[in-house]
C-alpha positions in Angstrom: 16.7 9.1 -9.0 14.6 7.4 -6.2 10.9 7.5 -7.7 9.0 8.4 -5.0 5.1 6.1 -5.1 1.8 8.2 -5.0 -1.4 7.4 -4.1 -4.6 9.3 -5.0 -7.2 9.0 -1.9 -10.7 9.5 -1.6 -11.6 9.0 -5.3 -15.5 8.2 -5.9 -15.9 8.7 -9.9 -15.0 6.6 -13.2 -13.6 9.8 -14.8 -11.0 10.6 -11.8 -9.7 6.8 -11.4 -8.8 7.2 -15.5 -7.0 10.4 -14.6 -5.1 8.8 -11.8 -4.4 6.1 -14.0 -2.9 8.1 -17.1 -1.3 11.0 -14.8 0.6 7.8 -13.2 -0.5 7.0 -9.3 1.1 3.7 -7.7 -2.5 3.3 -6.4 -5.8 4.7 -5.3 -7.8 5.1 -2.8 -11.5 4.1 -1.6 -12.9 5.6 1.9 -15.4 3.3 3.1 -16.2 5.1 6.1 -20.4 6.5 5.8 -19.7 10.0 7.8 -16.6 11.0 4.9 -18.1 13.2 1.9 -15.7 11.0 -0.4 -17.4 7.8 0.9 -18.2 5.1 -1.3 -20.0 1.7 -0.8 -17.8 -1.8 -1.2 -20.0 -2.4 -4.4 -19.2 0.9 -5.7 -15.2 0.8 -5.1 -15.4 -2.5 -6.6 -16.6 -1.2 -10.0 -14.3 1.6 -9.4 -11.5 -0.9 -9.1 -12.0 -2.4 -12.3 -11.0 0.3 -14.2 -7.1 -0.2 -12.6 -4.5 -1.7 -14.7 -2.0 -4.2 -13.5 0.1 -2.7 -11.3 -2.1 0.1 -10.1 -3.2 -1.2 -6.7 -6.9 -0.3 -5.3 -6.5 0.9 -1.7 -9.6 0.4 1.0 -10.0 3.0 4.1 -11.4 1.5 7.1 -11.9 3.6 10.0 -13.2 1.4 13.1 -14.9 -0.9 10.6 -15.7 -4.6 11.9 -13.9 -7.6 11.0 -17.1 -8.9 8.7 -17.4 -5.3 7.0 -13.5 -5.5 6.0 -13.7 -9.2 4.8 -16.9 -8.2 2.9 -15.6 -5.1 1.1 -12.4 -6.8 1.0 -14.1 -10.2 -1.2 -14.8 -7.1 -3.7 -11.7 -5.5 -4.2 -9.0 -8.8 -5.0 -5.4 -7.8 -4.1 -6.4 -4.6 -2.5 -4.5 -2.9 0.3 -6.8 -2.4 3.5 -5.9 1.2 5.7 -6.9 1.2 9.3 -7.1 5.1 9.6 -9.2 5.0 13.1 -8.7 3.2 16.7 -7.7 -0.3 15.6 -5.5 -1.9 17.5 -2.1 -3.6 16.1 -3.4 -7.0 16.6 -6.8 -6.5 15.2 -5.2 -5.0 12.4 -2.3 -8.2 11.6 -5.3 -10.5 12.4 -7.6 -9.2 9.6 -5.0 -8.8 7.2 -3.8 -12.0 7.9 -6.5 -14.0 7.6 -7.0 -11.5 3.9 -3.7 -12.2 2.8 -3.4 -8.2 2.2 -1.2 -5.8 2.9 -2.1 -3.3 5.2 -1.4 0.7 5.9 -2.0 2.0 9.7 -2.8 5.8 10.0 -0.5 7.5 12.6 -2.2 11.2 13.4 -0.1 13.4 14.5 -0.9 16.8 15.7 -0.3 19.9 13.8 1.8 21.0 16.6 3.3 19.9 19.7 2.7 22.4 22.4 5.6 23.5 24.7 6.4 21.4 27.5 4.0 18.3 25.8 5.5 15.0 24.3 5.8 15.0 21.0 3.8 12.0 19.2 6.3 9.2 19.6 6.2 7.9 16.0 9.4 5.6 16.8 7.4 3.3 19.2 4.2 3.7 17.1 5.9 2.2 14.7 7.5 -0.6 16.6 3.7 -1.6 18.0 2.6 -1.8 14.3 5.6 -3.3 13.3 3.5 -5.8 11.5 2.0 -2.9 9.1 3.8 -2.6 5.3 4.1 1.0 5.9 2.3 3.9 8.1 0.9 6.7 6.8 1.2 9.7 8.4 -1.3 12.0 8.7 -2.4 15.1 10.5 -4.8 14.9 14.0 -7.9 16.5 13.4 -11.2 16.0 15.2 -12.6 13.5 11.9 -11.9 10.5 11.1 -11.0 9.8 7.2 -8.3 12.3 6.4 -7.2 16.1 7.7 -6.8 18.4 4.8 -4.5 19.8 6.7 -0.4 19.9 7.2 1.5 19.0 10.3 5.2 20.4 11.4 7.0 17.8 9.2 10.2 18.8 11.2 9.3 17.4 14.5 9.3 14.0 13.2 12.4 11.2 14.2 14.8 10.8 12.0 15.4 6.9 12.1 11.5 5.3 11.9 12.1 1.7 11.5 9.0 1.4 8.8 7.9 2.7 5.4 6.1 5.7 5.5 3.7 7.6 3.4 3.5 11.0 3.4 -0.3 12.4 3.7 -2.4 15.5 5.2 -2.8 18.3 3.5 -0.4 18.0 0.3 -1.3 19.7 -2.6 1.1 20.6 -6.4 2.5 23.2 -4.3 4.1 21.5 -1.2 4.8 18.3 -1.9 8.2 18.4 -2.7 8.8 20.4 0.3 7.3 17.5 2.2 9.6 14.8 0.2 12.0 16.5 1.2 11.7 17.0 4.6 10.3 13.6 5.2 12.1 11.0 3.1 15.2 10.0 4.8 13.4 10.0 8.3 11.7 6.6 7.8 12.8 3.1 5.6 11.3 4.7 2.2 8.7 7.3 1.0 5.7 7.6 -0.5 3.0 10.2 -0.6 -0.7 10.0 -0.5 -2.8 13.2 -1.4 -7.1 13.3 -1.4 -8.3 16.8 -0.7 -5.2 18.9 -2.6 -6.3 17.8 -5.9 -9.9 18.6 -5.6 -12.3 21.5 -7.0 -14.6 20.2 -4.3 -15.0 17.3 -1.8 -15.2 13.9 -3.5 -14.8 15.3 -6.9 -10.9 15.2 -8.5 -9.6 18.0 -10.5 -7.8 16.3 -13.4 -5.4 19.6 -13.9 -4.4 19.1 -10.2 -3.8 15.4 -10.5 -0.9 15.8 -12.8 0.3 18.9 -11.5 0.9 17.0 -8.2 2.5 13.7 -10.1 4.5 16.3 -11.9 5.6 17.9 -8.8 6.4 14.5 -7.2 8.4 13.1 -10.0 10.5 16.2 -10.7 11.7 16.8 -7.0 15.3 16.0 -6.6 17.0 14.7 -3.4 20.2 14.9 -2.5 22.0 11.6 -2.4 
């Protein structure tokens, strides 16, 4: 069975990294954006980042940050991932990450819906002007920056993305694997990124959720 990565977003406590850790996330994430009540300083994600084993990879959310705040925040985090997750364009975002040597995750938001009549968000040519990216992570359009909380129609997407995608907005224990499902043969691979579905409030984790969610993710089965 394909094991499907997941990454826990939006984590600002000592405690909720260490259940991350031992309920078994690929990686984690830090949202360094000021306005997002799950923001955390460079200094702080960098202590947070400590606590990661090898092979647990510390993930940094930028939205329209400048090119010295990344570098900075990025100095503090070694071998972090950066995500672009506001208006950057595809060559601001290769340039950064270039001159980083880090891999790098562009946020596509997609609307909840596409009206009648209306284009639906053209994720095939998205991806083709962020070709450079290591994977796009698809989220849901909502009026802030920093993450949705919310689902979008999984269904509408293409079925043959040329990129590796990660599954985000709005998962939670209960849906996920209805969202693996739907999603994982659309794009080059899978993964899935939940924040807000394992929380008991905004910023702070719910340990019982975390591994209710791994457990959901690991025990979905795909047909081959």
């Amino acid at each position: 069975m394909t094991q499907i990565p997941i990454k826990i977003c939006g984590l600002t406590r000592a405690q909720d990294v260490t259940a991350a850790v031992q309920a078994g996330a690929n990686a984690v994430g830090f949202v360094l954006y000021a306005p997002s009540p799950r923001h955390v300083t460079p200094e702080q994600a960098a202590e947070l980042a400590k606590l990661l084993p090898a092979f647990v990879s510390p993930v940094l959310l930028f939205v329209n940050a400048t090119e010295a705040e990344i570098t900075h925040a990025a100095a503090l985090v070694p071998g972090a991932w950066l995500q672009f997750h506001g208006d950057e364009t595809p060559d601001f975002c290769q340039k950064v990450a270039q001159k980083l040597g880090r891999r790098w995750l562009r946020a596509a938001r997609i609307p909840k819906e596409t009206p009648q009549g209306a284009a639906a968000f053209d994720l095939v040519n998205y991806a083709l002007n962020y070709k450079q990216a290591d994977a796009l992570l698809l989220d849901t359009l909502v009026d802030a920056y920093g993450g949705s909380g919310s689902t979008f129609n999984w269904s509408q997407l293409p079925t043959n993305v040329n990129a590796h995608l990660v599954l985000s907005g709005g998962l939670t224990p209960a849906n996920v694997a209805d969202g693996i499902r739907a999603v994982h043969s659309r794009g080059l691979s899978l993964a899935v990124d939940v924040s807000s579905g394992v929380e008991s409030a905004k910023g702070i984790k719910d340990h019982d959720k975390i591994r209710a969610f791994v457990a959901a993710v690991r025990s979905t089965s795909l047909a081959s």
